[in-house]
C-alpha positions as CSV (number, residue, x, y, z in Angstrom):
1,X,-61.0,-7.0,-5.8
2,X,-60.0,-8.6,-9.1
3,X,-57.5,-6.8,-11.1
4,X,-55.2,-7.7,-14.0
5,X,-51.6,-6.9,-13.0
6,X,-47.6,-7.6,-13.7
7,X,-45.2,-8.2,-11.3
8,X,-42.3,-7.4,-13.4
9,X,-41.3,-5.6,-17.1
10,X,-41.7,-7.7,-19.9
11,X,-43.6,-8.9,-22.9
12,X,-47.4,-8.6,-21.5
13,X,-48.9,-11.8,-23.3
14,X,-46.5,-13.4,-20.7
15,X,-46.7,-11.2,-17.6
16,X,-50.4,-9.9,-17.2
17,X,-52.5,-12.2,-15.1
18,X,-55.7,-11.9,-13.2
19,X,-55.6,-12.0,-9.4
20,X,-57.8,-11.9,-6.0
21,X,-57.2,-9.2,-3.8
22,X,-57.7,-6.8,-0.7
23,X,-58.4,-3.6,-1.7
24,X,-56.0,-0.5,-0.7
25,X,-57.5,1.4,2.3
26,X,-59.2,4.9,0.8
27,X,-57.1,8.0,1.4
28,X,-59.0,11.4,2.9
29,X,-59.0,12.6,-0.8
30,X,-59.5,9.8,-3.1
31,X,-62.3,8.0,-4.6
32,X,-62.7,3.9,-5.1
33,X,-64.6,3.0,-8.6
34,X,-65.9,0.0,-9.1
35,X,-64.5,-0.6,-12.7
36,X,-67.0,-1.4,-15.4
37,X,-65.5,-1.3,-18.4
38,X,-61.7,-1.3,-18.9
39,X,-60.3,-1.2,-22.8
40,X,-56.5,-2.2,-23.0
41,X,-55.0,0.9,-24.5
42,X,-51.4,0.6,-26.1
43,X,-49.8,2.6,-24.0
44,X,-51.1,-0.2,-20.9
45,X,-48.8,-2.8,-23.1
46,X,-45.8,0.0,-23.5
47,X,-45.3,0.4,-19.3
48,X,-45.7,-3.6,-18.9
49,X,-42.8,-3.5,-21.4
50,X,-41.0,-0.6,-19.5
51,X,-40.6,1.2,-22.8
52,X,-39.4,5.0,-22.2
53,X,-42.1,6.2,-24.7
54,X,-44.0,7.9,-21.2
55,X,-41.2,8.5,-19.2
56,X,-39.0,6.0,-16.8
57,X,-40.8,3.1,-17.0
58,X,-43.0,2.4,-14.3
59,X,-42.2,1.5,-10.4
60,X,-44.0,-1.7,-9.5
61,X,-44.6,-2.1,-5.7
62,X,-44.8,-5.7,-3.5
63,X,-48.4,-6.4,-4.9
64,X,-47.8,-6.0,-8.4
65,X,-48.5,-2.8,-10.8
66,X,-52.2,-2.7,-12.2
67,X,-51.7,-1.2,-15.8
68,X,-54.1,1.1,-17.1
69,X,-55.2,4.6,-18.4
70,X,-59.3,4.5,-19.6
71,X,-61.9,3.1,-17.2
72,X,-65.6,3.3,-16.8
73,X,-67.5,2.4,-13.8
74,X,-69.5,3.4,-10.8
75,X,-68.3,5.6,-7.7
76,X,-68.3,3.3,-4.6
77,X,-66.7,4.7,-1.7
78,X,-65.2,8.4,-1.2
79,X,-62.9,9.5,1.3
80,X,-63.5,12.0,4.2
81,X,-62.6,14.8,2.2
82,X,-64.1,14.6,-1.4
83,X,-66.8,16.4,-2.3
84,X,-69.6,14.7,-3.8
85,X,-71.6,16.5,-6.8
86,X,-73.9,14.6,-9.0
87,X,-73.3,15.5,-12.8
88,X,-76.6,17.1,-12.9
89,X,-75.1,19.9,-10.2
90,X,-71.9,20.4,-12.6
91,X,-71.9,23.6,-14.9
92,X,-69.4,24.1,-17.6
């Protein structure tokens, strides 16, 4: 998996960097998306920078913290759990 990700607060022109990488094992109720399209909203830049504007600023774990909020892509996997509707079955 490739992912764009900061391993400590900071300034992000400095931090962010692209990386190689297993993906996490699927939990019973989760889904994995295989990320088309990711724009970089401001508040991405704001938890790289640890600013309080959303909160305490963000834990970052042993691997790195991937930073984002908006994504587009295609469903790839689902776990045990998770029902799967297409759009066309959803009402609302």
């Amino acid at each position: 998996m490739r992912r764009i990700v900061h391993h400590e607060l900071g300034q992000p022109s400095e931090l962010l960097r692209v990386e190689e990488g297993p993906s996490e094992p699927l939990g019973p109720n989760e889904v994995r998306v295989r990320v088309s399209y990711a724009p970089i909203h401001p508040g991405d830049l704001l938890g790289v920078m640890g600013s309080p504007a959303f909160g305490t600023p963000p834990a970052i774990g042993p691997g790195g913290r991937v930073s984002s909020f908006e994504g587009a892509g295609i469903v790839s996997e689902v776990g045990e759990r998770v029902v799967v509707a297409r759009f066309s079955q959803i009402e609302g």
